[in-house]
Structures are given as structure tokens and as C-alpha cells.
C-alpha positions, 0 to 999 in steps of 0.5 A: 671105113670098114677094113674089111673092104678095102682091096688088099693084096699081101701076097704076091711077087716081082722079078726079085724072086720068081715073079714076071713083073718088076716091082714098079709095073707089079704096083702098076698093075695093083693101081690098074685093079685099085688095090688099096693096100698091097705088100710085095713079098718075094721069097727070101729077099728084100730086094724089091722093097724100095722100087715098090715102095716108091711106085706105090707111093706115086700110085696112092696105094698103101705099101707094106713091106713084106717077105715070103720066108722059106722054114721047116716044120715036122719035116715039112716045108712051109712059107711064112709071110712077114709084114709090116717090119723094118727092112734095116733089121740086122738079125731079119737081113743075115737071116734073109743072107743065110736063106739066099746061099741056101737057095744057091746051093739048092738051085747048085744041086738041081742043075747038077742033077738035071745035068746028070741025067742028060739035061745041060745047061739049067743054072744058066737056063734058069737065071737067065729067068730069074735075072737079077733075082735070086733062082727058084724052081720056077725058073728051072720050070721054064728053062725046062719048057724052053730046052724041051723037056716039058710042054708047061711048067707044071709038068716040069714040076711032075717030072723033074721038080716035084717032090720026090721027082728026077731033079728033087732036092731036100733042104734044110729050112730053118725051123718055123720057130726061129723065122717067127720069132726073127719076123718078131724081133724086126717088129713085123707080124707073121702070117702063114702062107696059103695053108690048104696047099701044105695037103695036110690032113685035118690031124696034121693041121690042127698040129701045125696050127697049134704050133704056129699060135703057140710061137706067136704067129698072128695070122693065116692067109684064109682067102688065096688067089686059087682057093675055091669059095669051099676051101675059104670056108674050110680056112676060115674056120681054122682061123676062128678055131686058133684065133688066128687074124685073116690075110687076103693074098692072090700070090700073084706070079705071072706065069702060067703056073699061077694064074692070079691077079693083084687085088681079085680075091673075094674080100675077108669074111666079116666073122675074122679080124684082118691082119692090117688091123695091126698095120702101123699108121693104117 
């Protein structure tokens, strides 16, 4: 079978992270739009792997581990997605450890700011989104909408969220080099994450991109679930230019800020090689 053909998903979240659907009805919901492979990749966490697993596997669906892992480059925050690696990898979960205090201490920090300019109560508004999950700006999005102070979350993250904005926080990530190379050690395949939203210019991404093939990364994600047919174009030829492999990942939240479904994206262009090629036991 051409693997190009298959319906791929690797990317998209469940209540782990700042999805709305638990990883159980997330895989339901993949079976429902026959996605053949499919990886849930929360942010910074584990946590959902195994509940995924096992309804994928009830399911049919082929399932990849996988993790959006938060790093830092030239000041710039990016997401790095891991496939394919052991989940029992020591050195992958204290960094994965170290990620969840820094997304407390972060999600610490925007409440004492909402807090001080007369909004109360947002660690508590939040996690009760986030549940069990760790916090992420998301929820803070719609604690903000719940209490009143934004009509959406987007423009919760225009007034209050946003870079530079009311309840902005910076973080220290860490550096893209040391969360490839940790991907790497856990026997997984790194992949950069929607790379057209980082607003780069052409210089800056030409820079970031030679850097992420320098350290090993492997692949891009070239199709997203809110590209444009011109932005694909414009990704797949950044992949071909670094020799990068393709990846296909709606980022499916299920929210009204991200409005993707599972297994919906235009299909990998035949002209790039797709990163479940590498796939173990594909």
C-alpha cells in the first residue's frame, strides 16, 4: 500500500493536555473519520498514552505514542513533536517532570497577574477545564470567557493571553537541541510542529530550519489542520529544501479555538517522504 494514502493524524490532544475530548472518545472519534494511523500528542505529558492506546487498539487504528514538547530557540518558543519512542524512557520522563513544574509555575504566575489587575479566581477557573490535565493557557481562555471578560477565547488571548499582553508570561523552555536530542535517546523521531504559525520570515526560517536538521530533527509537519492549500505548498517546500520527511497532524483541540477534525487534512504530496515511513512494525 502507498503510505501516502493512508489517513494519518499525528497531532492532535485529549483532556491530558487542553484537548476536550478524553483519549478514549478522541480515538472514537478517529475510528468515526477512519484514520488509519493516529498519534495523541498532549503537551509535555504522558498521561494519555495508554487509555489511547488500548481504544486504538479495540478500534483497529494503528497508535503512536507521541508528545508535543514545549522548547526554546533564538528566544522563540517552539513545539517539538516526539513519535514512535518508549514511554518508560527514564531521561524522556524527568524531562517531560521538569516541563509539567514549569507549566505550574507558568500557569502560577498568569493568575497572580489576572489577580492583580482585578480578575480573581483564574487558577481555580482553569483547572477546573483542565481537570486532571495539566493547566495551559486554553483553559485560562475559558475561565476568562466563563467570568466575563472575553466574548472567545481568542480574544482572551488578544487581551490578556497573548504575547506581550495584560497576563503575558515568559518561560524559560528548554533549548531545542537538548529536547531533540532527549526524543532521540527515548528511541523516537522528532518532528517540528505547524511551523508557518511561528510568523517567521523567510531568513528566520531558513535559520531554524538549518538548525533543526543540523541537531537531528527528522521531519515537519508540512499539512496542518488550519493551513491554506498555499501555505502547504510553501511547507512543502521548506521540507524538500532541508530534506526534511513530511508529517500530516490536524492539531485537533476541540474547542472553538482550533476548529480541526481528526483525519480531515489533505493527504501528504507525493514529492516528500512521510515520516511513519520510520514507523517501527508499519
Amino acid at each position: 500500500m502507498n503510505k501516502n494514502s493512508l489517513v494519518v493524524d499525528l497531532h492532535m490532544h485529549s483532556t491530558s493536555s487542553d484537548g476536550v475530548l478524553s483519549p478514549s472518545a478522541l480515538v472514537d472519534l478517529n475510528a468515526e473519520n477512519h484514520v488509519d494511523i493516529m498519534a495523541l500528542t498532549d503537551h509535555d505529558t504522558l498521561e494519555g498514552l495508554s487509555e489511547a492506546r488500548e481504544a486504538a487498539n479495540r478500534k483497529g487504528i494503528r497508535f503512536i505514542n507521541g508528545v508535543e514538547m514545549t522548547a526554546s530557540w533564538e528566544k522563540k518558543v517552539l513545539h517539538i513533536i516526539a513519535l514512535d519512542f518508549d514511554p518508560e524512557n527514564l531521561s524522556l520522563k524527568q524531562s517531560l517532570e521538569d516541563l509539567k513544574l514549569q507549566r505550574l509555575d507558568r500557569a502560577e504566575r498568569i493568575a497572580k497577574k489576572l489577580q492583580n489587575i482585578g480578575i480573581p479566581g483564574s487558577l481555580a477557573g482553569a483547572q477546573k477545564y483542565a481537570r486532571e490535565g495539566l493547566i495551559t493557557r486554553p483553559h485560562f481562555a475559558q475561565f476568562l470567557v466563563e467570568a466575563g471578560k472575553a466574548n472567545d477565547p481568542q480574544e482572551a488571548f488578544d487581551r490578556y493571553l497573548g504575547r506581550k499582553k495584560k497576563a503575558w508570561v515568559a518561560t524559560e523552555w528548554p533549548p531545542m537541541e537538548k529536547v531533540i536530542d532527549t526524543i532521540h535517546h527515548a528511541g523516537g523521531l522528532a518532528v517540528l510542529a505547524h511551523p508557518l504559525r511561528y510568523k517567521l520570515t523567510a531568513s528566520w526560517m531558513y535559520r531554524l530550519l538549518t538548525a533543526f536538521k543540523k541537531t537531528g530533527g527528522e521531519g515537519m509537519e508540512v499539512v496542518c489542520g488550519y493551513y491554506t492549500p498555499i501555505e502547504i505548498k510553501t511547507s512543502v517546500g521548506f521540507a524538500l529544501r532541508f530534506d526534511l520527511m513530511g508529517s500530516v497532524g490536524s492539531d485537533f483541540h476541540g474547542h472553538s479555538l482550533y476548529n480541526n477534525q481528526p483525519g480531515t487534512c489533505s493527504p501528504l504530496p507525493d514529492s516528500l517522504t512521510p515520516i511513519w515511513s520510520l514507523f517501527k512494525d508499519l
